[in-house]
DRENBASE-307289 format. One line per field, with one value per residue: x, y, z of N, C-alpha, C, O, CB in turn; residue in one letter; residue number from 1. Coordinates in pm, 1 decimal. Atoms other than C-alpha are relative to their C-alpha. Glycine has a CB too. Layout:
// residues N
n_c1 = c(X ...) .
n_c2 = c(Y ...) .
n_c3 = c(Z ...) .
ca_c1 = c(X ...) .
ca_c2 = c(Y ...) .
ca_c3 = c(Z ...) .
c_c1 = c(X ...) .
c_c2 = c(Y ...) .
c_c3 = c(Z ...) .
o_c1 = c(X ...) .
o_c2 = c(Y ...) .
o_c3 = c(Z ...) .
cb_c1 = c(X ...) .
cb_c2 = c(Y ...) .
cb_c3 = c(Z ...) .
rest = c(A ...) .
nr = c(NUM ...) .
// end
This chain:
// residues 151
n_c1 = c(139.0 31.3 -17.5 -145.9 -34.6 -14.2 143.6 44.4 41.9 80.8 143.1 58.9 51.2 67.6 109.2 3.3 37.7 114.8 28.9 82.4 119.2 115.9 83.8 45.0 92.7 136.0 -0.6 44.2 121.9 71.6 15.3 116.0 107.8 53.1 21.0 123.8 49.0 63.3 50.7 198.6 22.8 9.3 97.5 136.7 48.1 186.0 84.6 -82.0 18.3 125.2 -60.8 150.1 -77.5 -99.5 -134.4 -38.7 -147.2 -1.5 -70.8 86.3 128.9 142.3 31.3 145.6 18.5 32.1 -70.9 13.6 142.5 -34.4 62.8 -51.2 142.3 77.0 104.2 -55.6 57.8 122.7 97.0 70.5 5.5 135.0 15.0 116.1 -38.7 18.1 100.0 55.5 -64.2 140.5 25.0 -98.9 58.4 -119.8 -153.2 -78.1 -163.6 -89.5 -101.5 -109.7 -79.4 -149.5 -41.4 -64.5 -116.6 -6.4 55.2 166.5 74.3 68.0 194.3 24.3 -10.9 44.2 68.5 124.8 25.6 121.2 4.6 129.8 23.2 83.8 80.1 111.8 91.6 46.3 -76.6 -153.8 -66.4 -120.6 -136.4 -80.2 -159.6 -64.3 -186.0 -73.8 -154.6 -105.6 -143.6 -90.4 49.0 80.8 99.4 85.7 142.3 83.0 66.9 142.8 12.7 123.5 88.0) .
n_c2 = c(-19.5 -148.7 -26.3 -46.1 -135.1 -135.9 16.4 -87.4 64.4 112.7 -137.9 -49.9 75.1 40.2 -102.9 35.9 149.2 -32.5 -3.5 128.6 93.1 -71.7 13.7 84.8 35.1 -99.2 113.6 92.4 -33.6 -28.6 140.7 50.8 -35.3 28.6 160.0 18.2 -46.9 51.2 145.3 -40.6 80.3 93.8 38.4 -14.3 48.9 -54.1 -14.3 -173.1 -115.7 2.5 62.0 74.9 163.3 80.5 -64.6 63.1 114.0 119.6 106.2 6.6 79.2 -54.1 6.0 -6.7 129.6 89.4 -84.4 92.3 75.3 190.6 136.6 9.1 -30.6 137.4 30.4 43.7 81.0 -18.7 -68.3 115.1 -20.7 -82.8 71.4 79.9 148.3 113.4 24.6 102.2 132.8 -18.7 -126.6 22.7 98.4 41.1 -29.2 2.6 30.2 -21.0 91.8 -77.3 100.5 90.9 -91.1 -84.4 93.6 91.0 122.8 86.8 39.4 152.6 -30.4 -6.7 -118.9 -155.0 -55.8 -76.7 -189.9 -57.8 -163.9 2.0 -114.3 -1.3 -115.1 -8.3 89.3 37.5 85.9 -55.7 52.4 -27.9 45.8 -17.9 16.7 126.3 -0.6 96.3 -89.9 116.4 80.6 -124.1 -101.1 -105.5 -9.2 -8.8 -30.3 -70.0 -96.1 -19.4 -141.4 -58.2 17.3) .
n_c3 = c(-28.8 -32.9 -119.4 -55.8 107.3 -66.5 -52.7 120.3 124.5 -74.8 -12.0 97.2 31.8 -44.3 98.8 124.5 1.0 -30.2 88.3 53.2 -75.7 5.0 102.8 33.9 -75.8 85.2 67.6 -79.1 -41.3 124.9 9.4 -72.6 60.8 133.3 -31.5 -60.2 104.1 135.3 -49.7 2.4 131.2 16.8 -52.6 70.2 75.5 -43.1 -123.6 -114.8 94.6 118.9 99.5 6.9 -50.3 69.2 0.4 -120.0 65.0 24.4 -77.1 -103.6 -52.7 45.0 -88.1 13.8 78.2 -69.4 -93.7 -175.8 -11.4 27.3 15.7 138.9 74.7 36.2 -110.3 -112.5 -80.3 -63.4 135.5 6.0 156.8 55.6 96.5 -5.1 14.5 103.0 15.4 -27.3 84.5 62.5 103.3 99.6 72.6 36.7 -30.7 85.7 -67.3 120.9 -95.3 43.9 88.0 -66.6 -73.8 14.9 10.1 101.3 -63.7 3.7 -132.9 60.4 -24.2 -120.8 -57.4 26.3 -162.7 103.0 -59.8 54.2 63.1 114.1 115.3 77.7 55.5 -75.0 16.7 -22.0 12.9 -14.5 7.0 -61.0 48.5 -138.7 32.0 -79.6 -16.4 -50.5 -64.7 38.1 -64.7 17.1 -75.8 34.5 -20.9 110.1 -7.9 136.0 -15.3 123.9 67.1 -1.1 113.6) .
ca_c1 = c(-3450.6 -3628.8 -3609.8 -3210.5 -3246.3 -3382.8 -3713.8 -3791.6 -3849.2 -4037.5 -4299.4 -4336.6 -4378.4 -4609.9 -4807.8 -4805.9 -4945.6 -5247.2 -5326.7 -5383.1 -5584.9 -5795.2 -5849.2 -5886.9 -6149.9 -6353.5 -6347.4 -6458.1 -6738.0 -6866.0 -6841.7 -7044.1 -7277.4 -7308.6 -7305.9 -7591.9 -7756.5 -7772.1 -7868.3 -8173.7 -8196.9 -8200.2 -8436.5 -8704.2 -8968.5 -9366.5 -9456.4 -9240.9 -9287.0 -9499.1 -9293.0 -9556.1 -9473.0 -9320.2 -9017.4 -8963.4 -8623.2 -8572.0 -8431.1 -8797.0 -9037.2 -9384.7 -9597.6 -9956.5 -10019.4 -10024.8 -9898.9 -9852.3 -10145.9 -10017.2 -10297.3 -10308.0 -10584.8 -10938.1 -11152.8 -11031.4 -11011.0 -11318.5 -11526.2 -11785.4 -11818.4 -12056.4 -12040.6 -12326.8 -12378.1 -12428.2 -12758.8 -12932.0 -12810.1 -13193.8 -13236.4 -12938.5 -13034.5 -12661.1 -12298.7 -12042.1 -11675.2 -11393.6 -11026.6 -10673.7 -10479.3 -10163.3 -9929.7 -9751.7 -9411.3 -9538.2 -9715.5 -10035.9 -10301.3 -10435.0 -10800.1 -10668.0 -10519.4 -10756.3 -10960.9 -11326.0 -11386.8 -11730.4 -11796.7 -12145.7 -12229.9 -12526.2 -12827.1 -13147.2 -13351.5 -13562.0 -13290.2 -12928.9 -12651.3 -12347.4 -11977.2 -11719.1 -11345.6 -11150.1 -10796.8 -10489.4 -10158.9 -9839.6 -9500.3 -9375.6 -9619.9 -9813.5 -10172.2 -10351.9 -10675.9 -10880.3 -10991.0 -11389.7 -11396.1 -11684.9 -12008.2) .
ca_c2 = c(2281.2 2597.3 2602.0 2674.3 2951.2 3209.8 3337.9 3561.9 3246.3 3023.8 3351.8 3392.0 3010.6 2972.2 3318.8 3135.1 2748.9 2976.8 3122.9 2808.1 2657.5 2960.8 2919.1 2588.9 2608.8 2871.6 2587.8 2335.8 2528.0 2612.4 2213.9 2121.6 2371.3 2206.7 1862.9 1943.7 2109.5 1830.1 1562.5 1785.8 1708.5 1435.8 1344.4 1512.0 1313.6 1333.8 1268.4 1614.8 1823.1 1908.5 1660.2 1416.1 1029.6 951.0 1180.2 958.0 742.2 449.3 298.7 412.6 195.2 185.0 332.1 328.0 -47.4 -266.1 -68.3 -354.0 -609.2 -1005.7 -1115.0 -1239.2 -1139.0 -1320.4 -1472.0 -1494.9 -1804.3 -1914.4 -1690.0 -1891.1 -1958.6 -1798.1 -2092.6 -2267.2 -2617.4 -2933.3 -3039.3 -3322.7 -3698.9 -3735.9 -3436.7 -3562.2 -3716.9 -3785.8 -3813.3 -3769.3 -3869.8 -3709.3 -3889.4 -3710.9 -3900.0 -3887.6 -3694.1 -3410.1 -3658.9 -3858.4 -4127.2 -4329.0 -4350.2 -4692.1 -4722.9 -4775.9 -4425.1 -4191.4 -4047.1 -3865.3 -3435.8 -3358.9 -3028.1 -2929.7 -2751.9 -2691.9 -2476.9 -2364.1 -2634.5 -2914.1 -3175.4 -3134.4 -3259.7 -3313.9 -3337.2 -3462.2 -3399.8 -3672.7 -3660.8 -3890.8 -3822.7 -4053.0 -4157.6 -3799.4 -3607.9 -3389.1 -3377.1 -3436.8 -3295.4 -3285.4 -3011.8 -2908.0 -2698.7 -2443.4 -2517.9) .
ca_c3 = c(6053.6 6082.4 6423.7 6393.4 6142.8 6426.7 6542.1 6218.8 5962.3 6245.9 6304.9 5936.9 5897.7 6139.7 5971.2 5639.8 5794.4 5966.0 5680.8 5479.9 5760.4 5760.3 5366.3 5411.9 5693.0 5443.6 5187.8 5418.5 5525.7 5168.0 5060.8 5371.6 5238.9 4912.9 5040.2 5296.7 4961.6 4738.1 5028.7 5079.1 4695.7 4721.0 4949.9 4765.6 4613.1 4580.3 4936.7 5050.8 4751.6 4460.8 4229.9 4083.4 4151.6 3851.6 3904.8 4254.1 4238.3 4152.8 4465.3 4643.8 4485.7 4389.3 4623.2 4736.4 4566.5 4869.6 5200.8 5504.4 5401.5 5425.4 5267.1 4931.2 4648.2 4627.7 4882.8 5201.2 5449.5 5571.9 5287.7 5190.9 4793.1 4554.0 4298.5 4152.8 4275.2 4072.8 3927.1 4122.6 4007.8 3910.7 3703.8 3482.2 3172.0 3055.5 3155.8 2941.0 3074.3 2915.1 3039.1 2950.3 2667.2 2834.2 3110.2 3055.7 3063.9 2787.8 3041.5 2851.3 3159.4 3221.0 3357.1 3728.1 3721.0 3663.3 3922.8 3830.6 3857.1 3824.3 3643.6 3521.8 3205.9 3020.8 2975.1 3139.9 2994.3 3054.0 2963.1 3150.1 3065.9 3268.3 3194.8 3424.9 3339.7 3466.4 3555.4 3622.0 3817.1 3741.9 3926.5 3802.5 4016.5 3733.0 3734.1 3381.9 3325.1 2987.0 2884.3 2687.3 2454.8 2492.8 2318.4) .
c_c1 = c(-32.3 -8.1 164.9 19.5 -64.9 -126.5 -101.3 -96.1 -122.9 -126.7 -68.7 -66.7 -135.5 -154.8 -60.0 -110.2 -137.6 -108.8 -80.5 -85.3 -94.8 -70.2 -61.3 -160.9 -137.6 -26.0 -57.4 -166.5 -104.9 -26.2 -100.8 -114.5 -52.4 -40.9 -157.0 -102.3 -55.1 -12.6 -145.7 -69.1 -111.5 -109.1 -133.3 -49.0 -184.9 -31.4 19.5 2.1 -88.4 60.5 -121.0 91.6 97.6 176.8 66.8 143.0 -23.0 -21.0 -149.6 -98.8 -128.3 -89.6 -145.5 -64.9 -60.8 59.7 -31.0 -91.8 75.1 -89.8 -19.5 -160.2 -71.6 -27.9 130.6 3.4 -103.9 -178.5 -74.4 -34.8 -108.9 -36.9 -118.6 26.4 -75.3 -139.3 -24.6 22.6 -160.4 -50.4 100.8 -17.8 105.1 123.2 66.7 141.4 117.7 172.8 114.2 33.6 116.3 47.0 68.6 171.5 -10.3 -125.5 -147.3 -41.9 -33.7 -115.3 31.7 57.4 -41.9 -112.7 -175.2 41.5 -133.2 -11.1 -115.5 -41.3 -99.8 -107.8 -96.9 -114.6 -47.9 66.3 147.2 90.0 180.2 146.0 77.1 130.0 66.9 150.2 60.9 138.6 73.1 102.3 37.3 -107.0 -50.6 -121.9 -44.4 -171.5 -49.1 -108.5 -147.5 22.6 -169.5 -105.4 -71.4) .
c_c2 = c(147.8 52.9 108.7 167.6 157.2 -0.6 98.5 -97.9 -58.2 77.9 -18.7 -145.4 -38.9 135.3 -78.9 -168.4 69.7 55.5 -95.1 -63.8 102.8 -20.9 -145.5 -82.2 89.9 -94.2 -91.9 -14.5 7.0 -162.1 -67.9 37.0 -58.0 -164.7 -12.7 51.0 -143.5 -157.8 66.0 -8.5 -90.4 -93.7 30.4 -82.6 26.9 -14.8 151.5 111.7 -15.7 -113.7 -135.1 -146.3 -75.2 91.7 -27.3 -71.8 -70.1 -88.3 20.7 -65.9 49.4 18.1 41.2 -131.3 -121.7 28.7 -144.9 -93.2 -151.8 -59.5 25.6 22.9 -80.4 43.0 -50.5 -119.1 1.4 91.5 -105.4 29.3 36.6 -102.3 -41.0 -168.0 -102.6 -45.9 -164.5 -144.0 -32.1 76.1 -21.7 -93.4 -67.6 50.7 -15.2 10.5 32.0 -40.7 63.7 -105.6 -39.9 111.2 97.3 -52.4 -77.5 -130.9 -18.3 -23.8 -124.4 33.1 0.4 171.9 78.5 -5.8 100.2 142.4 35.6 165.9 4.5 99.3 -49.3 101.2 -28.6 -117.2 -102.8 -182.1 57.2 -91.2 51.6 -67.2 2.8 -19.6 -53.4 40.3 -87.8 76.5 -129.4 45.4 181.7 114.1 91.3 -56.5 10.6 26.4 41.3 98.8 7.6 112.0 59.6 -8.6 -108.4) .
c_c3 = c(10.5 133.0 12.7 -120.3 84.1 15.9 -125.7 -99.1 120.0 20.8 -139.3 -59.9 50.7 -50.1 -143.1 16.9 63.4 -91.4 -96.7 93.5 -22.4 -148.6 -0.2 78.2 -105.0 -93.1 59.3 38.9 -137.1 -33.3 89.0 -27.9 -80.6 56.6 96.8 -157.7 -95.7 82.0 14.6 -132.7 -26.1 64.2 -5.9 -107.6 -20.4 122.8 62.0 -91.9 -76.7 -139.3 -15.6 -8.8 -112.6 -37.6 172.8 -37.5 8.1 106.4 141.2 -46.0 -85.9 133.7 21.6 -19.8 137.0 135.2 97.4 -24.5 -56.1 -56.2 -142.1 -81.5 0.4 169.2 112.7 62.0 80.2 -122.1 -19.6 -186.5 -63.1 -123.0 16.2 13.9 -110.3 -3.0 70.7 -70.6 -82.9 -112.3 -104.4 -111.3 -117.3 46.3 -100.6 65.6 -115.6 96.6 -84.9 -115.0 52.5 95.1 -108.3 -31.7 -112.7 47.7 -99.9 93.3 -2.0 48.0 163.5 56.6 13.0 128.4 -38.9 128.2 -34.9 -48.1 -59.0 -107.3 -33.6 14.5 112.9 -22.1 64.2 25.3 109.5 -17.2 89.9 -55.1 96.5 -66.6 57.4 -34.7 58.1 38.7 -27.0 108.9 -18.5 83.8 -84.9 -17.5 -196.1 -34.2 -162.1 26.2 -80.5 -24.3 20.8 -123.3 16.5) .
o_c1 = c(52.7 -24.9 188.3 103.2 -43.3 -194.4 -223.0 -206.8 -239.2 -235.3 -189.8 -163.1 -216.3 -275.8 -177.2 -177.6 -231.0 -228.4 -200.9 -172.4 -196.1 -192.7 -162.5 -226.8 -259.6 -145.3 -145.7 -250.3 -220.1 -133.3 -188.6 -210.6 -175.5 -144.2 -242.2 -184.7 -163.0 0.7 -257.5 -190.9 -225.5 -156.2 -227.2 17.2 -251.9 -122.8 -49.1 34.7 -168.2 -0.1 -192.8 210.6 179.7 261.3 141.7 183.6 -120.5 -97.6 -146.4 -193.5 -149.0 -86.9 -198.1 -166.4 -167.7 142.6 -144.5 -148.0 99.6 -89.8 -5.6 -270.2 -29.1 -5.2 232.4 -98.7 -130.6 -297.8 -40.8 -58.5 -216.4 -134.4 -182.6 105.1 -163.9 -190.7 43.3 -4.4 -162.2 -120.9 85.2 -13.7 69.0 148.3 22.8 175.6 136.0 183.4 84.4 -32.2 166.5 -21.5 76.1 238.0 94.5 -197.4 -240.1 32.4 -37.6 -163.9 -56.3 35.2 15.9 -147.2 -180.3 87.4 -144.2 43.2 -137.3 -49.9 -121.0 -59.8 -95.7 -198.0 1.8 23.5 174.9 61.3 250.8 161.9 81.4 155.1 78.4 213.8 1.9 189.5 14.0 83.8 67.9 -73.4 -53.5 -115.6 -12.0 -260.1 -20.6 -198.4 -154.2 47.6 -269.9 -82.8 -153.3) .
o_c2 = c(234.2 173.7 209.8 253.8 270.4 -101.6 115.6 -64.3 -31.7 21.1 -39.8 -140.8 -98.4 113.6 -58.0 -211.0 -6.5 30.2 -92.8 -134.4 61.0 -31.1 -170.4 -182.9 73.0 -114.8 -124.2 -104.5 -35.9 -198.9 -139.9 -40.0 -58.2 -228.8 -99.9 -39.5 -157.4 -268.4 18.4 -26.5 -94.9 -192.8 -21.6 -104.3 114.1 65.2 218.4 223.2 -109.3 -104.9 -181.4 -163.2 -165.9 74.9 51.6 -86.9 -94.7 -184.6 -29.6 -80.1 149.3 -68.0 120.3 -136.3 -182.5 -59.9 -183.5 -106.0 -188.9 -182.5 132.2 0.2 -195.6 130.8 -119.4 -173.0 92.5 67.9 -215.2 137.4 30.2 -69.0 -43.2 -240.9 -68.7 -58.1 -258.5 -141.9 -23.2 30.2 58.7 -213.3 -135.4 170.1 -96.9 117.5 -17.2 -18.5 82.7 -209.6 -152.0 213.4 77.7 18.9 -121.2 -191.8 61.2 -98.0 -184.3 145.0 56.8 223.6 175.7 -85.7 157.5 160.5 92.3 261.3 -69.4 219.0 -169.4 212.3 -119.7 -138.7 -104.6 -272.6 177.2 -203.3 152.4 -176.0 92.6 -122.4 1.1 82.2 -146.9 181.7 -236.8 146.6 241.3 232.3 197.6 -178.3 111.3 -57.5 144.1 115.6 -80.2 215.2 -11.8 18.8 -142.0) .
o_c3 = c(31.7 149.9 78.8 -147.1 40.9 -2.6 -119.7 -141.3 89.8 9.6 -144.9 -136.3 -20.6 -57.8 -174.6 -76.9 38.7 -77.6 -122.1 42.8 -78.4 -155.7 -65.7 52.5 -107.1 -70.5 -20.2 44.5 -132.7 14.9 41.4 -25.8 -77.9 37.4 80.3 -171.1 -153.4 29.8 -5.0 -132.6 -72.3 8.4 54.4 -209.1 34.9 142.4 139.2 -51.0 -72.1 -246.1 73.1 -35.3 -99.2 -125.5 230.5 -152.8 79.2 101.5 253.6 31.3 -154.9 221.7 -56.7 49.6 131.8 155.9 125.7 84.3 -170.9 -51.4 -202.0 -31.0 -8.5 252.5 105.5 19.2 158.6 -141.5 24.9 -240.6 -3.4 -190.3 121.3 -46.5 -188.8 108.1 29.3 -190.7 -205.6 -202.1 -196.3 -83.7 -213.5 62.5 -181.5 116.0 -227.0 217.2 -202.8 -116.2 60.2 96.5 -229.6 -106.8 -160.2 -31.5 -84.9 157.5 -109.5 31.9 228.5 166.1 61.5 215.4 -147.7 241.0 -143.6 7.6 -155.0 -79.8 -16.8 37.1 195.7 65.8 176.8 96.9 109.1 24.9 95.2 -110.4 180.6 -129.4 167.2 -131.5 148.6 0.2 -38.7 176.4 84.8 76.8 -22.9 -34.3 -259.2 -18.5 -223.5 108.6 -166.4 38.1 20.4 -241.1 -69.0) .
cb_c1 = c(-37.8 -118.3 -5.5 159.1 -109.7 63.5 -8.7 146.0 129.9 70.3 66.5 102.3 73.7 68.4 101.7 183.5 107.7 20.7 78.0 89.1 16.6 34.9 72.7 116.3 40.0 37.4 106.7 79.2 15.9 96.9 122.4 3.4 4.3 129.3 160.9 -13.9 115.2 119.8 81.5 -43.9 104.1 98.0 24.6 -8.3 55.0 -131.2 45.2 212.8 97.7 -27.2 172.7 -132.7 -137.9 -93.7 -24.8 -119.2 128.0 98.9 217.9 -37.2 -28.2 -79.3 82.7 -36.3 181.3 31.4 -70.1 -66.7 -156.3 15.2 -140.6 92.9 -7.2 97.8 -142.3 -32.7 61.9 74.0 76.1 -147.4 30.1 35.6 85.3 -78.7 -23.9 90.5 -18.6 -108.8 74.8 -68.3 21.4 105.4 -128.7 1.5 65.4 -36.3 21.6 -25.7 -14.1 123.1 33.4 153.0 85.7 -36.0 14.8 174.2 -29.9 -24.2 -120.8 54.7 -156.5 73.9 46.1 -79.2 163.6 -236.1 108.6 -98.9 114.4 -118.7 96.2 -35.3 -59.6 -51.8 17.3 -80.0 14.5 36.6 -34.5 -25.4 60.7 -33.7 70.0 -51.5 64.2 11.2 13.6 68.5 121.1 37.1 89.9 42.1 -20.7 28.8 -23.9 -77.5 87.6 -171.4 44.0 28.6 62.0) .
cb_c2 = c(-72.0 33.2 -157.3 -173.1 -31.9 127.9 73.7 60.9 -123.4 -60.7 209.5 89.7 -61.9 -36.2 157.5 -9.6 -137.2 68.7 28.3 -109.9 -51.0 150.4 34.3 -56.1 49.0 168.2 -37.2 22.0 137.9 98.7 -56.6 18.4 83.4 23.6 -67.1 111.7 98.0 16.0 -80.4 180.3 -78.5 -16.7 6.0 118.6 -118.0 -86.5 -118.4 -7.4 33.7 203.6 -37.8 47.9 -131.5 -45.8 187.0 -105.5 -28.6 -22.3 53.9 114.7 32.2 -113.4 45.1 86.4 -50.4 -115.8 183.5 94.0 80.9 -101.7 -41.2 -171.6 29.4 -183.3 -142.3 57.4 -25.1 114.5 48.1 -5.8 -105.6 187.0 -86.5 35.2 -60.1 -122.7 31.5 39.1 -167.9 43.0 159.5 -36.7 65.1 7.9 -77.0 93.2 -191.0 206.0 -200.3 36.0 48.5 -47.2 -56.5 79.2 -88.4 -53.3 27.0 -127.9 71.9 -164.2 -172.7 -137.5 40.0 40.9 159.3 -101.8 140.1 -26.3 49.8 -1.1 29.0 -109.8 -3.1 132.6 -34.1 61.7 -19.8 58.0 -15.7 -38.4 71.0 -115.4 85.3 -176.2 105.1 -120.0 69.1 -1.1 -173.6 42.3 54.6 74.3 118.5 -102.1 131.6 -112.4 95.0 -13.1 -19.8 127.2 -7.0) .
cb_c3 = c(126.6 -50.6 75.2 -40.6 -189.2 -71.1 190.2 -88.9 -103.7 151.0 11.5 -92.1 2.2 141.9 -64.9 -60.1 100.0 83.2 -15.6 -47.6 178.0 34.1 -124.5 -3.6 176.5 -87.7 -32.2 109.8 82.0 -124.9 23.2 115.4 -38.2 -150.5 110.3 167.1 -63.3 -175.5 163.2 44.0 -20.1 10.4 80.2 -51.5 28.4 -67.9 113.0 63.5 -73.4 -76.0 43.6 -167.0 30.4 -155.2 -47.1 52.0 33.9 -56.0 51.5 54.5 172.7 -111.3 50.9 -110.9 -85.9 -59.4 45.1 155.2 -122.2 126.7 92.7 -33.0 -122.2 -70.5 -52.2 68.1 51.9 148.0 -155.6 132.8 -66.9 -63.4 -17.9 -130.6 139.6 30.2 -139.3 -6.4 132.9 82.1 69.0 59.7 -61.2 -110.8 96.6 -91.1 49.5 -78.5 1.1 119.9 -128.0 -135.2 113.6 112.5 113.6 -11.8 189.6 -54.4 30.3 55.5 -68.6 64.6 -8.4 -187.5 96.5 -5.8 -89.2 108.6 -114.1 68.8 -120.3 -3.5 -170.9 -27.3 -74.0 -64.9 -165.7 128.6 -127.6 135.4 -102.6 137.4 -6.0 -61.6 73.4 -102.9 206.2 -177.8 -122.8 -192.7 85.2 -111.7 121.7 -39.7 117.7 -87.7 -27.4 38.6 -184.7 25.4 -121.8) .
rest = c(X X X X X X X X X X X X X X X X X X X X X X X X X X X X X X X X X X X X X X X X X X X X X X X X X X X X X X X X X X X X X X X X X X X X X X X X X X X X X X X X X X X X X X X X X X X X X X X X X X X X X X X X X X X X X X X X X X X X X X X X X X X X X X X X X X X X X X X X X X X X X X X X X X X X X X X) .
nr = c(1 2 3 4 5 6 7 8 9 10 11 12 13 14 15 16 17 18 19 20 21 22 23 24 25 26 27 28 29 30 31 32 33 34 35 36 37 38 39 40 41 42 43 44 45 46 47 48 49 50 51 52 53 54 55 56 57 58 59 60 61 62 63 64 65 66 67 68 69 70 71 72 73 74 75 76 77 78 79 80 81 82 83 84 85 86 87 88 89 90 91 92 93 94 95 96 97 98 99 100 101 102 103 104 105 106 107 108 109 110 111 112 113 114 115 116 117 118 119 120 121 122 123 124 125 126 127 128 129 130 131 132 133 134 135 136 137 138 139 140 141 142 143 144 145 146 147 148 149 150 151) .
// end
């Protein structure tokens, strides 16, 4: 061991192991430098600098769009509707019933499945005519609804 070789080598070893700690503490220090360096980087984006939003990262997002708000687009609950309602049963001088052909599964409707939707179309005139799109639901749970073409 170096212990038994005298007090000359054990001085010069212990000169030589301070040494490297000292380079290795100057090293240490420079690296922390760089490492604090490129977290402050990193943490620049448009809110903290002049960098414009689309040079933000990835992993932050779009931002501005919808900040904290649970509630979903459209009329609120409770809102009260702006639709127009249905012309008077009186004032109607024809119905016209239009009935799906079949489900979405394939199902043919029979006459006890279908269910009426009133819907009114037509013009400013003196005559009105109303159309009610009728729909049927089957065993498989989808909803069939014919559609009118406009006109």
């Amino acid at each position: 061991m170096i212990y038994a070789a005298g007090r000359e080598p054990v001085i010069g070893a212990f000169v030589a192991l301070s040494a490297r700690l000292e380079a290795q503490d100057a090293q240490l220090a420079a690296l922390s430098g760089r490492v604090e360096e490129l977290e402050r980087r990193l943490k620049r984006d448009s809110s903290n600098s002049s960098l414009p939003p689309s040079h933000d990262p990835p992993w932050l997002g779009k931002r501005g769009r919808s900040r904290g708000t649970d509630r979903k687009q459209g009329a609120q609950p409770g809102h009260t509707g702006q639709g127009r309602s249905l012309f008077p049963v009186e004032r109607v001088s024809e119905v016209v019933d239009h009935w799906p052909q079949r489900c979405a599964c394939g199902h043919v409707f029979s006459a006890e499945e279908r269910e009426p939707r009133a819907r009114r179309r037509g013009t400013k005139s003196r005559s009105c005519r109303r159309w009610r799109l009728r729909s049927a639901s089957t065993a498989c749970n989808d909803s069939a609804v014919r559609t009118v073409a406009a006109g």
